[in-house]
N, C-alpha and C positions, 0 to 999 in steps of 0.2 A: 165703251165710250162711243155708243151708238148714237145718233142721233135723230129727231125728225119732227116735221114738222108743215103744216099746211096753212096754204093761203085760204084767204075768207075768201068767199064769190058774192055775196050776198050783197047788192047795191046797197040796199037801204039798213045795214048796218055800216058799211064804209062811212056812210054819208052820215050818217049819226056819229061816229066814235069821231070824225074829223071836227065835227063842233066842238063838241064834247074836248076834244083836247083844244082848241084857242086855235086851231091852224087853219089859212084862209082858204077858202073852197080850191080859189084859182090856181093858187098851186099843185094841187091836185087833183085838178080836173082831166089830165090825161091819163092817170090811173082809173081816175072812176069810170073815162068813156070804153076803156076796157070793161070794163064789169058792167055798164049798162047796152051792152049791144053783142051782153051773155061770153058766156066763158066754163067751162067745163071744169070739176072739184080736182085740184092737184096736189100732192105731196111730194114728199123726198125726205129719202135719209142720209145720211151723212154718216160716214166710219171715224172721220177725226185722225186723219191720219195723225198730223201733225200735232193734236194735242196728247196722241198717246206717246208720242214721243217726246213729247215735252216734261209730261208724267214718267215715264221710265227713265230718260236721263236726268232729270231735274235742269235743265238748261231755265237760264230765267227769263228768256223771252222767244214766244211762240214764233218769231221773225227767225231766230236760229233753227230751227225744226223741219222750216218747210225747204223741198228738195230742190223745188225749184222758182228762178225768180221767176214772180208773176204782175211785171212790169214790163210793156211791150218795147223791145229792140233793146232792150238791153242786156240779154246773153251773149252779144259778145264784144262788151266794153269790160 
């Protein structure tokens, strides 16, 4: 249950696929001025923790799985 996966860096595909899906430049224009004033090719993988436990216990929701809460100040309410 590995996983991975990479961001695009490529301006002029961003800026195409954003038409291309209906959605308006201006909201996304602080993502793209990331990518137009360059940016270096990145990935990552992920082990899943949580979903391999979810799979070996069969628990029915991945919110039960994970060890810790990951909502801020509220470990210790």
């Amino acid at each position: 249950m590995i996983t991975g996966s990479q961001n695009e860096e490529r301006f002029e595909i961003l800026d195409a696929r954003i038409g291309e899906s209906g959605f308006t430049r201006e909201k996304f224009e602080w993502y793209l001025d990331l990518r137009r004033h360059g940016t270096v090719k990145h990935s990552g993988i992920s082990l899943s923790m949580e979903q391999m436990l979810l799979y070996a216990t069969g628990l029915p929701d991945i919110k039960d799985a994970i060890p810790f809460p990951r909502s801020w100040g509220k470990a210790n309410n």
